[in-house]
C-alpha positions in Angstrom: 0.0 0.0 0.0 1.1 3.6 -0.6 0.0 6.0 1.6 -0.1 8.8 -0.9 -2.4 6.5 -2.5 -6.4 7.1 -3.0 -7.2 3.7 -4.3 -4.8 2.0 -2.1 -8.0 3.3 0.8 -9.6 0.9 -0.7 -13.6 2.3 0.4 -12.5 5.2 2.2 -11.2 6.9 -0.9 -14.2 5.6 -2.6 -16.5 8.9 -1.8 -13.7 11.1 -2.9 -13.7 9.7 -6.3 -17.7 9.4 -6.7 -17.8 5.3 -6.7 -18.9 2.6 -4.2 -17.7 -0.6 -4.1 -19.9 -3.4 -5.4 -17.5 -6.1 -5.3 -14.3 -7.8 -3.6 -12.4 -10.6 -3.3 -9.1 -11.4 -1.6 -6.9 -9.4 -4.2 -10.0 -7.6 -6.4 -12.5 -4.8 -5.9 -14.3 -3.6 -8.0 -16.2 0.1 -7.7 -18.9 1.7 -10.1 -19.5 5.3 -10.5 -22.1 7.0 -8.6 -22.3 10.0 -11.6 -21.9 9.9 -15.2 -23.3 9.6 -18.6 -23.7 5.9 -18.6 -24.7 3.6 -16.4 -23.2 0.9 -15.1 -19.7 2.4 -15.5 -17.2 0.6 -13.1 -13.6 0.4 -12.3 -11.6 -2.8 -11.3 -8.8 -2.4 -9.0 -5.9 -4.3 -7.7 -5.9 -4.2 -3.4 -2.5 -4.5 -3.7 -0.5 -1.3 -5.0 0.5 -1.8 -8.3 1.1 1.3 -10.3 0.6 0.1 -14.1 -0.6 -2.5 -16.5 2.9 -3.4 -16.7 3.3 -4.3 -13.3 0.9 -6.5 -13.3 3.0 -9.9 -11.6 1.6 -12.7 -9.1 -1.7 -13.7 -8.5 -3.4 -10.8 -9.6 -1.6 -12.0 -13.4 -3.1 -15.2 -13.0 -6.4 -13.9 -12.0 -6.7 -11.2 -14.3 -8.3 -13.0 -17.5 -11.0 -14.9 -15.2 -12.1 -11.9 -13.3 -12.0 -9.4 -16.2 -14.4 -11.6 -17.9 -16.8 -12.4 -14.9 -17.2 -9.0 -14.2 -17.7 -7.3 -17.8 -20.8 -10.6 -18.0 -22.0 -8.9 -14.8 -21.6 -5.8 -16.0 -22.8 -6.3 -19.4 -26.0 -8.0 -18.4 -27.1 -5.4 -15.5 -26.4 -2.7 -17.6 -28.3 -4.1 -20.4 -25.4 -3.3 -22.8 -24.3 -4.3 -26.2 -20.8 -4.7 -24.8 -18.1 -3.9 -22.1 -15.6 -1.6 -23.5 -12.3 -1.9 -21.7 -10.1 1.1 -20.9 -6.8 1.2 -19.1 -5.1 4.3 -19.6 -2.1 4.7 -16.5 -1.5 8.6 -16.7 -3.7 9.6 -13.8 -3.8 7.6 -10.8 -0.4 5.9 -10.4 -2.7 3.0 -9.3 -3.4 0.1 -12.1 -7.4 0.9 -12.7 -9.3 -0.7 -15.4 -12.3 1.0 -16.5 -15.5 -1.0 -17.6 -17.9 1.0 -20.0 -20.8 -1.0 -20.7 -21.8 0.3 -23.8 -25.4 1.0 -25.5 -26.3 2.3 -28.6 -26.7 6.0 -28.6 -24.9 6.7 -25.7 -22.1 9.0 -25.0 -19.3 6.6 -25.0 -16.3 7.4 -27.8 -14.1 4.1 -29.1 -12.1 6.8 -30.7 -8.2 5.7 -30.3 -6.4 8.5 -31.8 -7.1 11.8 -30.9 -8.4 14.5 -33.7 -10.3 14.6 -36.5 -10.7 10.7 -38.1 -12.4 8.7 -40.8 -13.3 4.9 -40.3 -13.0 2.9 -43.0 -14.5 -0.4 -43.3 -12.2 -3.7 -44.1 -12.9 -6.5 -46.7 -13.5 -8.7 -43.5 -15.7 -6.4 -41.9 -13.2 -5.2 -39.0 -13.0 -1.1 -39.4 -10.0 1.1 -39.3 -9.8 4.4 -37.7 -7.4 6.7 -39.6 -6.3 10.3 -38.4 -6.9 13.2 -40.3 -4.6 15.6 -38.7 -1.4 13.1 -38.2 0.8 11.1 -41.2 0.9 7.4 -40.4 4.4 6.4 -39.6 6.4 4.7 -42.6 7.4 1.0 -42.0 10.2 1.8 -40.6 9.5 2.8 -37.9 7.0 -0.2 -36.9 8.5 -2.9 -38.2 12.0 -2.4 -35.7 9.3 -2.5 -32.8 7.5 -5.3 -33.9 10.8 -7.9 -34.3 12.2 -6.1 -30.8 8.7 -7.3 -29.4 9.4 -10.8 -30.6 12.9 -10.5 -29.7 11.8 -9.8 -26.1 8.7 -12.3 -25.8 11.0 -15.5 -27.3 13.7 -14.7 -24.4 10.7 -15.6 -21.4 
C-alpha cells in the first residue's frame, strides 16, 4: 500500500472519487461510478498497489483474465449493454485501474483511439479502421523495428 495512494484506501477513498464498491475478493475490488453519462460504469482495482498494467505480476496475473471476464458478463447484463468496452489508460492515478464502460447504442461513449479529427473505413472482412486526419501514419520503418524487438523480447521468457 502507498499511503499517498487514494485507491490503495480501498472504500475510504471511494466517496472522494464518486464510486462505491460493489465487489471484492481477496486481491480484487471492483467500484462503479455514482455519476456519469452511462450507467453501469465501473472500475476494477488491484488491493494490492501496483502502479501500471505493466506491473501487473503474481496472483493478480493469473487472476486477471477470469475476473476481467466475470465482471464485464455482470456488467454487461445489469447494464443491459451491447458490450463492455475496456479502458486502461495509466496517466492519472499511479494505481493500475481498469475502466469497464458498458456500452449502448446511442450513448455518450467514444471508441475513438487517436485523438483529432478521423475517418473509419471499413475492411474486406468487416473489422474497421480508424485513420487520423490531422497526423501522417508512420512509414514501416518505424514499426516494423518495434515489432521484431517485441518478438525479440517475448522469445527470451
Amino acid at each position: 500500500m502507498s499511503a499517498e495512494c487514494t485507491l490503495c484506501r480501498g472504500p475510504a477513498g471511494d466517496a472522494e472519487l464518486m464510486r462505491i464498491q460493489v465487489w471484492e475478493d481477496e486481491l480484487w475490488r471492483l467500484t462503479m461510478s455514482t455519476f456519469g453519462y452511462t450507467p453501469g460504469f465501473a472500475y476494477l482495482e488491484p488491493k494490492r498497489h501496483i502502479p501500471h498494467i505493466t506491473d501487473l505480476d503474481g496472483a493478480e496475473a493469473s487472476s486477471f483474465g477470469h475476473v476481467m471476464g466475470r465482471l464485464t458478463s455482470a456488467l454487461k447484463a445489469a447494464a443491459d449493454a451491447e458490450l463492455v468496452w475496456v479502458y486502461i489508460f495509466g496517466g492519472g492515478i499511479a494505481h493500475l485501474h481498469v475502466q469497464l464502460a458498458p456500452h449502448r447504442r446511442g450513448d455518450p461513449l467514444n471508441s475513438q483511439i487517436i485523438r483529432g479529427r478521423v475517418e473509419s473505413e471499413q475492411l474486406p472482412s468487416g473489422a474497421g479502421r480508424v485513420r487520423s486526419l490531422d497526423f501522417a501514419e508512420l512509414p514501416a520503418d518505424e514499426i516494423e523495428p518495434v515489432i521484431e524487438r517485441a518478438r525479440l523480447l517475448l522469445d527470451e521468457d
